[in-house]
Each structure stands twice: as C-alpha cells, then as structure tokens.
C-alpha positions as MATLAB code, in Angstrom:
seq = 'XXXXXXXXXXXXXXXXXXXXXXXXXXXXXXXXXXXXXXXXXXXXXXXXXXXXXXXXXXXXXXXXXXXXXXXXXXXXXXXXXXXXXXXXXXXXXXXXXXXXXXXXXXXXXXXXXXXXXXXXXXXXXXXXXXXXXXXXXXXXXXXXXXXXXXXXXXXXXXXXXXXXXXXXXXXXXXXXXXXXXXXXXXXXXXXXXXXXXXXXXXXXXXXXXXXXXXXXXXXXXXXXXXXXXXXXXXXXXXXXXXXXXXXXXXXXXXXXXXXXXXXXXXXXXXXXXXXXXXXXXXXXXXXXXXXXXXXXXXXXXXXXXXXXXXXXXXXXXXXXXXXXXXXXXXXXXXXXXXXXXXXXXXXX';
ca = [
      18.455   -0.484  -23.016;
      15.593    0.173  -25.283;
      14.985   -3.069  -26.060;
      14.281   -4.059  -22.101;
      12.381   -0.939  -21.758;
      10.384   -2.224  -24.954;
       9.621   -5.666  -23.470;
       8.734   -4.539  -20.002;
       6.339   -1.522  -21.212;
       4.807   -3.985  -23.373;
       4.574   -6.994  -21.138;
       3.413   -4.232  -18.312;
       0.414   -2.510  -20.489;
      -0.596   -6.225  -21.170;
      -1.246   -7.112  -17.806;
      -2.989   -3.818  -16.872;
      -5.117   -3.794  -19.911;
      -6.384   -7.752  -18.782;
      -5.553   -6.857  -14.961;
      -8.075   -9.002  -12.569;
      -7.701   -8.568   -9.233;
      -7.594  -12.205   -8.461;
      -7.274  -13.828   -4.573;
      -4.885  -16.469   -4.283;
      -6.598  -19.409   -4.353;
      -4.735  -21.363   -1.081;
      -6.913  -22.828    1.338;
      -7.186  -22.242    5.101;
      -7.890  -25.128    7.424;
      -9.108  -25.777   11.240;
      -6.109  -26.194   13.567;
      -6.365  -28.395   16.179;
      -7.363  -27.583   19.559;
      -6.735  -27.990   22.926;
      -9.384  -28.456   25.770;
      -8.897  -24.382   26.203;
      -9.513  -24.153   23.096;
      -5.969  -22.533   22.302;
      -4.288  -23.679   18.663;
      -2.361  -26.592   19.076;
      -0.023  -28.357   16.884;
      -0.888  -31.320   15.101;
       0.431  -33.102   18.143;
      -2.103  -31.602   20.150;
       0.161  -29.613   22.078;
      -0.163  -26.455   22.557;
       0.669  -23.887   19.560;
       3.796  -21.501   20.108;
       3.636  -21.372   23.487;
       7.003  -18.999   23.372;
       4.538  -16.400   21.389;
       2.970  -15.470   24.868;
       1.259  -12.079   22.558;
       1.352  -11.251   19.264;
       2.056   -7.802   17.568;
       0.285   -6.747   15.098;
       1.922   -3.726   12.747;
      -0.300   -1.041   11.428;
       1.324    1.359    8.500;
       1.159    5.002    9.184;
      -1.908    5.848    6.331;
      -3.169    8.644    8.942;
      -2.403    9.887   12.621;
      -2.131    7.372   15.382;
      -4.950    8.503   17.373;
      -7.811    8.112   14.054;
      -5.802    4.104   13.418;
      -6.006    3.176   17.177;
      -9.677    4.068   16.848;
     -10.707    2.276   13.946;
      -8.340   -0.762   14.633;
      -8.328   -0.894   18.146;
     -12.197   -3.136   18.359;
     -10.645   -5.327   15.040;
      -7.879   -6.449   17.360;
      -9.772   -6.727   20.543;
     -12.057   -9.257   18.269;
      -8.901  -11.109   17.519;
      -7.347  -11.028   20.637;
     -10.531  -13.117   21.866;
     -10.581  -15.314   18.659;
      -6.641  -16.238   18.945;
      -6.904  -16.515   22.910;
      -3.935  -14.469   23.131;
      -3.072  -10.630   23.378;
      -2.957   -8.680   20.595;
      -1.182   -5.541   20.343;
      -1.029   -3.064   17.627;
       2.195   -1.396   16.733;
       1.414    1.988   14.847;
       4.283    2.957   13.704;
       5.108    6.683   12.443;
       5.835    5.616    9.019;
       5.732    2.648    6.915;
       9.042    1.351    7.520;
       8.951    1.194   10.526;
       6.171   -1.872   10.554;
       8.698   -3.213    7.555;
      11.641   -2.783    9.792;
       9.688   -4.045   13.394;
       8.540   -7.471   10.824;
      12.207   -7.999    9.942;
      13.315   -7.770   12.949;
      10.936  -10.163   14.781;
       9.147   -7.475   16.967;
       5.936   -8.056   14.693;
       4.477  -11.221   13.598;
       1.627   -9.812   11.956;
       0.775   -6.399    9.815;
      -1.492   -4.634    7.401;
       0.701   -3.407    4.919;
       0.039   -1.567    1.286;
       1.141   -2.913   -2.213;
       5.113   -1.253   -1.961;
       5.345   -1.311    1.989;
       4.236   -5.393    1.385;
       6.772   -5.946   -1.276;
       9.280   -4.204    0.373;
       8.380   -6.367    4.028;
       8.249   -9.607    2.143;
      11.875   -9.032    0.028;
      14.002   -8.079    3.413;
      11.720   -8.726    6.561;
       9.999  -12.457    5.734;
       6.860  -11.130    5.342;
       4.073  -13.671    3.604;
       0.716  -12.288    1.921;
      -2.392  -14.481    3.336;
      -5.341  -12.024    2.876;
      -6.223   -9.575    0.851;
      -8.947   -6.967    2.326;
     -12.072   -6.524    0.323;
     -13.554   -3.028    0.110;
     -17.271   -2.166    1.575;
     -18.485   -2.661   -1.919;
     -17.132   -5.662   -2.566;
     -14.259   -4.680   -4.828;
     -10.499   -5.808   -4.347;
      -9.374   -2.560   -5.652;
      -8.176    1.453   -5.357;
      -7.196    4.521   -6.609;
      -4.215    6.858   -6.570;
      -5.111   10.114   -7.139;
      -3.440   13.812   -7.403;
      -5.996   16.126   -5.323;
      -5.623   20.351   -4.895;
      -7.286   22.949   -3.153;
     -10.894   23.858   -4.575;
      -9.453   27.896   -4.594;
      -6.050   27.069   -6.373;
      -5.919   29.084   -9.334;
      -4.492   26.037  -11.371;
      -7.877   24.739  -11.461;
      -8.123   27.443  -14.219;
      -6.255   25.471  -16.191;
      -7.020   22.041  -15.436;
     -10.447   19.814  -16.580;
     -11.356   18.039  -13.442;
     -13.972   16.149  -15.771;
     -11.320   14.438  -17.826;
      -8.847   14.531  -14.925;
      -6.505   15.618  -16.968;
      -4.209   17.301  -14.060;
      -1.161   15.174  -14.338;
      -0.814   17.067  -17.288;
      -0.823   20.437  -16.132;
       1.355   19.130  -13.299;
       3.767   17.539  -16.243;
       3.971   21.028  -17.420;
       4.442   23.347  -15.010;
       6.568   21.549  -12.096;
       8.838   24.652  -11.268;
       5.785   26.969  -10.239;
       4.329   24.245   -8.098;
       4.808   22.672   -4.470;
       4.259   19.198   -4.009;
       3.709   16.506   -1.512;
       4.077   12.857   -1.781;
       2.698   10.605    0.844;
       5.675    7.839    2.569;
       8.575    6.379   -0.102;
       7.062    3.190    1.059;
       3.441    3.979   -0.038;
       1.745    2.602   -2.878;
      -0.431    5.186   -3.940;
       1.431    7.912   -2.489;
       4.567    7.498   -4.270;
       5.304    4.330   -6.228;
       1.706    4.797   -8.537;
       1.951    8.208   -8.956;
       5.920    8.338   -9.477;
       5.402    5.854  -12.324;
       2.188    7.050  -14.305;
       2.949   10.879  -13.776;
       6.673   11.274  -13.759;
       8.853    8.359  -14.791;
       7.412    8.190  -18.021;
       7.587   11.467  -18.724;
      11.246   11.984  -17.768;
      11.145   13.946  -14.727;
      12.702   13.968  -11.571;
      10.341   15.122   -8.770;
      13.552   15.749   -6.676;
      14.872   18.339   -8.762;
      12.309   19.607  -11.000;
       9.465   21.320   -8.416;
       9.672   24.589   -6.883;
       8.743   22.598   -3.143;
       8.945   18.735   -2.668;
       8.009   17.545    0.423;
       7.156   13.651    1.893;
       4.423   14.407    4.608;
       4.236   10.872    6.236;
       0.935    9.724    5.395;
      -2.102   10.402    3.366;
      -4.127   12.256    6.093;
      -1.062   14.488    6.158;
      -1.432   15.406    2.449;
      -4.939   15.666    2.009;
      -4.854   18.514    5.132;
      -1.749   20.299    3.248;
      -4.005   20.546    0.306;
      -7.005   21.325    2.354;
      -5.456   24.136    4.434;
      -3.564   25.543    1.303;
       0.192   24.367    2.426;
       1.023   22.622   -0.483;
      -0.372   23.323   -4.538;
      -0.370   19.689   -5.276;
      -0.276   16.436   -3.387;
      -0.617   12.013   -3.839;
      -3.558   10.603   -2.080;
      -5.954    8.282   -2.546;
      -9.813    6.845   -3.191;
      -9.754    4.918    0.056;
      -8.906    7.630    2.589;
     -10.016   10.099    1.000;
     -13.823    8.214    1.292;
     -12.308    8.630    5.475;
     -11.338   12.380    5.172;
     -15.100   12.639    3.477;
     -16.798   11.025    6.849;
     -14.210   12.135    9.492;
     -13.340   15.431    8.548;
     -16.045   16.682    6.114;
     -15.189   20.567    6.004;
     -11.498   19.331    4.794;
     -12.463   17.025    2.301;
     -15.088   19.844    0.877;
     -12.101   22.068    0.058;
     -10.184   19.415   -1.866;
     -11.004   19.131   -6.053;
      -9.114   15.508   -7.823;
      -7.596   16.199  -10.621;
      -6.036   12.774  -11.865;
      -6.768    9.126  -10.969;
      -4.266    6.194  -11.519;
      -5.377    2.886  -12.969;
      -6.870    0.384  -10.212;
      -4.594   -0.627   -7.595;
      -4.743   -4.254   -6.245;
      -6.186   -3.623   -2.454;
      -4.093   -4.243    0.735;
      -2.206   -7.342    2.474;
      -2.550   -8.882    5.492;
       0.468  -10.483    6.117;
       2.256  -13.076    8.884;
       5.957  -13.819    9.376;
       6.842  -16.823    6.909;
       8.567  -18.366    9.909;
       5.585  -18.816   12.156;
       4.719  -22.102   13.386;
       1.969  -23.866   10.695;
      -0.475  -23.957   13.542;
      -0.657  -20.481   14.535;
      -0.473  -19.306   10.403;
      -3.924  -21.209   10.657;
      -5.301  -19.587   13.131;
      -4.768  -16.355   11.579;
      -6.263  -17.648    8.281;
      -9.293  -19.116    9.802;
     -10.298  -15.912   11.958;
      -9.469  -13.526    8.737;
     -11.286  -15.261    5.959;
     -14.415  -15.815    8.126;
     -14.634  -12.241   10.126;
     -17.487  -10.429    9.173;
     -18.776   -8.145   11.862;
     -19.511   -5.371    9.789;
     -19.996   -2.548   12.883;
     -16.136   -3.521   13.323;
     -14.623   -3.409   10.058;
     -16.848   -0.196    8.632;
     -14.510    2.054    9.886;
     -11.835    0.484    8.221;
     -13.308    0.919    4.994;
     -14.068   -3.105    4.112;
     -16.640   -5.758    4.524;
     -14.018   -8.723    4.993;
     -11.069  -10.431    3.961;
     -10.012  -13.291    1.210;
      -7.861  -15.671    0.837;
      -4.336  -14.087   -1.187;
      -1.331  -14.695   -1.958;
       2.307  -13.367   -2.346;
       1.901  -13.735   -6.006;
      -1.083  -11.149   -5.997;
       1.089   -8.361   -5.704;
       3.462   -9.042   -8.825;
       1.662   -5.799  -10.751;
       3.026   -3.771   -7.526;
       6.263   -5.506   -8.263;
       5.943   -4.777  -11.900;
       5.344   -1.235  -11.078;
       8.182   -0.918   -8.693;
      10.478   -1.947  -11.094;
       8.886   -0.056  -14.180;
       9.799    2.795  -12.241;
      12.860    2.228  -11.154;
      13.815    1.523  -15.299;
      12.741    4.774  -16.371;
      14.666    6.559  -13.486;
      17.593    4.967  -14.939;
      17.123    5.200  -18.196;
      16.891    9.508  -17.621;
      19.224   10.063  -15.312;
      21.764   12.056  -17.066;
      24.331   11.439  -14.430;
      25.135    8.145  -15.161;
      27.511    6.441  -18.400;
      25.748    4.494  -20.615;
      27.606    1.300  -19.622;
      26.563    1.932  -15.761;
      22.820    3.007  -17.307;
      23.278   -0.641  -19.358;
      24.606   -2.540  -16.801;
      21.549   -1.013  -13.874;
      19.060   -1.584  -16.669;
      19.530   -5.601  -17.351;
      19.773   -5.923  -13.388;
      16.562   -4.784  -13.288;
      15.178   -6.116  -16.786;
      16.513   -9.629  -14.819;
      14.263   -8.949  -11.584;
      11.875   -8.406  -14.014;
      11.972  -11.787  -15.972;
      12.035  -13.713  -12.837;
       8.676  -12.217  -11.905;
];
C-alpha cells in the first residue's frame, strides 16, 4: 500500500513540478460543402441530416439566468456558423450535462477538468478544444475564500495564503461549502491538496458540510456570512468581481491550489467525422472578442483527451488517500482498493 502511494506521489509531484499546459496537437480540417453551404460528407451529401439541431450542455458554474446571458450570443454565433439550431442545455448541476451526453440528449458541452473525465469514462464524451483565458493563459486556480469580517482571519496570513492550514486545524469549529462532487476546483482540487493528504474526512470531521451546486452559490454563502469557509475559484471569482462587485468586496482568499489545466469543449465520440469538423473549424478560428468576454476567454485551441491526464491523476490521487485512511475498511479490502486504483493509475 505504501509502496503505490510512494510511486504515485512521486510520479504525481513530477508532473506538477514540470506541468505545461500543452494543447493537443490534432489538426482540424475544412469539411466539404454543399451548395447551401451545410457540412457534407466526403460524398458530398449532406452531413447528419438525422441531427436536425444540436444541443449543446452547459455545467452549472453559476445560476441559469447569468450562463444563458453570457452563452446565449456564443451559440447564436454558432448556430449561424453550423447552419443548424443550437440549443443550450443548462443543467442544475454538473451531472446532469454528464448524464444528458451519455444518454444522447447532448452532442456537445463545456465541461470542467472532473465533470470532463467523468463525461468521457461513462457518457462518450471526446476533448477537442481547450478554452484559452482573456490573457492568454490555458490555466486556473482553486481557491478557499471567507468573509472579510470572519474572525478566523485573525488567525490566518492571507499574504502567504496559508488558510488551508488553519482550516486543517480547526475543522470542528468551522462550516464549510464545497462547490458540485463533479467540479474540479470545487471539490476534486481542493479535496486532494487540503484534505486527502492530510487524513481528513470532510464528511465527518466539520461542524457544517454542505455542497451548494455551483461556485456562484459559494462565493454568496461566504459573502452573506452563511457559511465560515467555502471552494471557489480564480475564474469566477474575476465574474463575481464584475457582476456582483459589493459581494466579491466582502470575500478575503485565503489559499490557492496549484494551476489547473483550463476547460474542455467536448463532442460525442460517435458523431459523424463531418460534423466533428465543423465543430473544430468554427472553435479554433472564433474570435469575436465582444462575444466571448463575458465568458472569461479570448478563444479556443486545439486539445485533446490526453490533456486532462493531471485531472485524472488527481482524481485518482485522491481517491488513494481516502482509502488508504479510512479506518473502516481491513487491510486486505484497503490492499486490494489500493492496486485497483494504483492499476488505473499505470494505465494513464
């Protein structure tokens, strides 16, 4: 058990130490066209004709009425690009986009790193972009964020961002909120870094745990003093910041993750070649920045399923140290869980 702990921690700290948020390098080419200028197959007939409108799932990272407004002209711009409708599904948490992919009621979604993985093990999801931030970075932050007029700031040097600690150290006096199960950085980062290698259980060892559905959700339970504690991160809270600036002036960080590879864009695998094509060729070269400001980026690149291996890595990292203190379990059951994973692991 130690031994595959041993190897992953070191094979894990090796990649974040080099970690370069890379975009798979596959190429994107013209489809054909017919006289309407609709895809067509290589044929020249027309491209999945059956696919009459597509659905597009959009994970629940705030309410539904702030998504439909930033997504809602992105879509339209596709919808005129693909020469098809294009609907977005916002769904009211992020499995339901994983669970609408799998079962066919999707064929396109913006997903994060853990709702992707998740989408692409179970629902035949496939990674072909990878959004770029406004600045031109391919990367985030999880972070643990408080109320500026919580008395643990006492206690806590926001300089150093040394909160996790405090939080480490005094989970029975504090409430807590995580984001979605399915969420990147508002569970899986912050479950691994802060609490699974330390040896605690968030489920039993806080005074108040609560999951409050997305990170909007958490950042106004911190704002309006609901919760002590709570996951978000550097991406929405940069939205709280412009959309809600009174909120996000009552919220102090007081830990930040290492960089998170930035979000997925990604089609059923079982499309038709054609139409996978024409979703490649309008992501990679849409640029209207007045549309995708409000979304936080300046684009999209070319990615891969591959690119999301340190979520994977993450995932599992997590899911090891769970086992490996959970007191509950023999140690040939804690053995036998442990080189299951330490396999899933190797394949990677």
């Amino acid at each position: 058990m130690t031994s595959a702990l041993t190897q992953w921690s070191a094979r894990f700290f090796m990649v974040l130490a080099g970690t370069a948020l890379i975009a798979g390098c596959s190429t994107g080419g013209q489809g054909n066209t017919d006289a309407t200028g609709e895809a067509a197959d290589a044929a020249g007939a027309p491209c999945a004709p059956e696919l009459a409108e597509i659905d597009f799932g959009i994970i629940s990272t705030e309410s539904q009425a702030n998504l439909k407004t930033q997504w809602e002209p992105f879509l339209a711009a596709m919808e005129a690009e693909i020469g098809r409708p294009i609907n977005g599904l916002y769904a009211t948490d992020y499995a339901g986009v994983i669970e609408a992919m799998g079962a066919g009621k999707v064929q396109l979604a913006w997903y994060g790193g853990k709702s992707y993985i998740e989408a692409a093990a179970r629902s035949d999801a496939e990674a072909f972009a990878q959004t770029v931030n406004s600045d031109g970075t391919k990367g985030y932050y999880s972070h643990l964020i408080t109320n500026k007029q919580n008395p643990i700031l006492e206690n806590i040097d926001t300089e150093s961002g040394d909160g996790d600690q405090y939080v480490i150290d005094n989970t029975s006096d504090l409430t807590f909120a995580f984001n979605d199960p399915n969420s990147t950085s508002g569970f899986v980062v912050p479950s691994f870094y802060v609490f699974a290698k330390n040896g605690i259980n968030p489920n039993q060892a806080f005074e108040e745990l609560v999951f409050a559905g997305s990170h909007e959700a958490t950042a106004q339970a911190v704002a309006n003093n609901q919760v002590d504690v709570a996951t978000n991160n550097s991406e929405n809270l940069l939205k709280l910041k412009q959309g809600d600036p009174e909120a996000f002036e009552n919220i102090q960080i007081i830990w930040t993750s290492p960089v998170i590879p930035s979000d997925p864009v990604a089609y059923r695998n079982d499309l038709p070649d054609c139409l996978k094509e024409r979703f490649k060729d309008f992501f990679y070269n849409y640029k209207d920045a007045a549309v995708l400001e409000p979304l936080g980026w300046q684009g999209f690149d070319q990615a891969a399923d591959a690119d999301w291996d340190t979520i994977r890595e993450l995932d599992l990292g997590q899911k090891m140290m769970e086992v490996q203190n959970d007191a509950n379990l023999s140690p040939e059951a804690k053995q036998s869980q442990l080189d299951e994973l330490n396999k899933q692991l190797e394949a990677l």
